[in-house]
N, C-alpha and C positions, 0 to 999 in steps of 0.2 A: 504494500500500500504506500509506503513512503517513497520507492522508486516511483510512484506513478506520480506524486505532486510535481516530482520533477522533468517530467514528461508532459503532463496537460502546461508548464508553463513554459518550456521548452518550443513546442507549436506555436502558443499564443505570442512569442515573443519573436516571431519569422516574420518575415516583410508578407503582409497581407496579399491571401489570394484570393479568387474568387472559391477554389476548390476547400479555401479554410472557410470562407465565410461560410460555402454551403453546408461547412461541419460542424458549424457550431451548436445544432442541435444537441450533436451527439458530445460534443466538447462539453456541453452541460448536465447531459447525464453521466460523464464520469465525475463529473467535480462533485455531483450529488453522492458518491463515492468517499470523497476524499474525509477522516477521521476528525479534524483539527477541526473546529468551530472557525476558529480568527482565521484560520487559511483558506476556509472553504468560502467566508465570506467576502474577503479579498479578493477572492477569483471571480464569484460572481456578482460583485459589485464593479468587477472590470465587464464581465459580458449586459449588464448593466449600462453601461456608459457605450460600449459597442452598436447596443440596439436604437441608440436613439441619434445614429452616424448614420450617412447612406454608404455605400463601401465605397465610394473614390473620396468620402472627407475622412474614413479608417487612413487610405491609402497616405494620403496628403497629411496626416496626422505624424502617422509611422517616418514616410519621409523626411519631415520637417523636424524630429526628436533627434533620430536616429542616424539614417543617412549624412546631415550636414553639420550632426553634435560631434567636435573633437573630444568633448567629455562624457558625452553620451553615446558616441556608438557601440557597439554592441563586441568589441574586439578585444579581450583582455589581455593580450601582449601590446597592443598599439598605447592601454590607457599607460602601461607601464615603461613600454621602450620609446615609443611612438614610430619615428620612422630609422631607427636607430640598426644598422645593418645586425646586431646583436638579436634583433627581433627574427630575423630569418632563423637562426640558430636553434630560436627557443619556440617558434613553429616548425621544426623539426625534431626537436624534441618531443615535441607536443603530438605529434603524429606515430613516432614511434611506440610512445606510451600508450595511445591507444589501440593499435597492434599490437604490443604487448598482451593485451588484456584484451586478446580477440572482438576491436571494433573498429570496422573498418571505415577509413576519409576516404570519400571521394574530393577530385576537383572541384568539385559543384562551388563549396567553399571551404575557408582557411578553418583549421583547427583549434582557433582559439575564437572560434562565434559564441557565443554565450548560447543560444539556441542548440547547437551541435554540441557544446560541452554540457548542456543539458540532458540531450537525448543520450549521450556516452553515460551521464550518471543513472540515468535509468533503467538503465541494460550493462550495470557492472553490483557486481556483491555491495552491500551499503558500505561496508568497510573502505572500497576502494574509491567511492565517489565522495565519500566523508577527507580521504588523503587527498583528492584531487581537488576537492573545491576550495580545502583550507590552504591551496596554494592562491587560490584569487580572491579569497574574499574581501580583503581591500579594493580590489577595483568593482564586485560588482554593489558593495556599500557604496563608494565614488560615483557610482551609475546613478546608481539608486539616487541619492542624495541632490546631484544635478538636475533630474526629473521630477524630484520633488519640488525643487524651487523653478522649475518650470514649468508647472501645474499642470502637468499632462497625466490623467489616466494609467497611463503604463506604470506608475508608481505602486498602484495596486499590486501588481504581479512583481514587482521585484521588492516590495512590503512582504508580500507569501512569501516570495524565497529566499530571504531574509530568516524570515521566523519561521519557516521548515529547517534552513540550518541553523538555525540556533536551537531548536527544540531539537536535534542531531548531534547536540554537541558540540558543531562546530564553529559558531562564532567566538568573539572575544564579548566580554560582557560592554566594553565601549563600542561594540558596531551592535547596533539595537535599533529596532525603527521606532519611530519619533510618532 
């Protein structure tokens, strides 16, 4: 059950499709799923703010946080190298670790998407998505926090994933959502 919060937020945090929009039915009934009270609410307080969007102001929303945020995109080696050649190294790192741990990257995108390292946390033992995320959770609290004072929506979902890793053990008691 805990692999799966991080899977239903994983999806929701991908650049908006039509084929997402028309899942969100079903995106709803897993969350009706999900154990945590505050997380569950979180999430559907985001599909919440979704439905009262028509999908190209989702789309233009997502764009406009994400896409042209240097402290908001969604890249957790970028928030920390930025365009630092050292960042090639450490997406390749990033890559082999999850081949390690039989999950496979395609090219589609880079290894350090917060989306993609979501779905790797969901489909590896808790123990090892617990050692990999306490390697970023500084940048996705940085995210989070930008978003916040950006007043966008998406805060919801990185609020839940906040407080699924902390209820996981893995935050620091100073990264806490507000």
């Amino acid at each position: 059950m805990n692999q799966m919060v991080y899977q239903i937020i994983g999806i929701l945090l991908q650049y908006p499709t039509q084929q997402m929009h028309d899942a969100l039915p079903e995106i709803k009934e897993e969350i009706e799923q999900v154990e945590h009270a505050d997380i569950k609410s979180y999430l559907n307080q985001f599909l919440t703010e979704l439905a009262d969007l028509s999908f190209s102001e989702w789309v233009d929303h997502y764009i406009n946080h994400f896409d042209f945020g240097r402290t908001t995109n969604l890249y957790m080696t970028y928030l920390k190298l930025g365009e630092q050649r050292e960042r090639g190294l450490e997406l390749l790192k990033l890559k082999k670790y999850f081949e390690a741990h039989g999950f496979e990257v395609t090219n589609k995108e880079l290894p350090d998407f917060l989306p993609l390292v979501l779905e790797f946390c969901a489909n590896v033992p808790e123990e090892t998505s617990r050692e990999f995320l306490g390697m970023y959770q500084q940048e996705i609290e940085a995210i989070r926090k930008q978003i916040v004072e950006q007043k966008s929506f998406y805060h919801l979902l990185l609020d839940a994933l906040v407080l699924h890793m902390k209820n996981n053990g893995l935050l620091k008691e100073s990264l806490t959502t507000e």
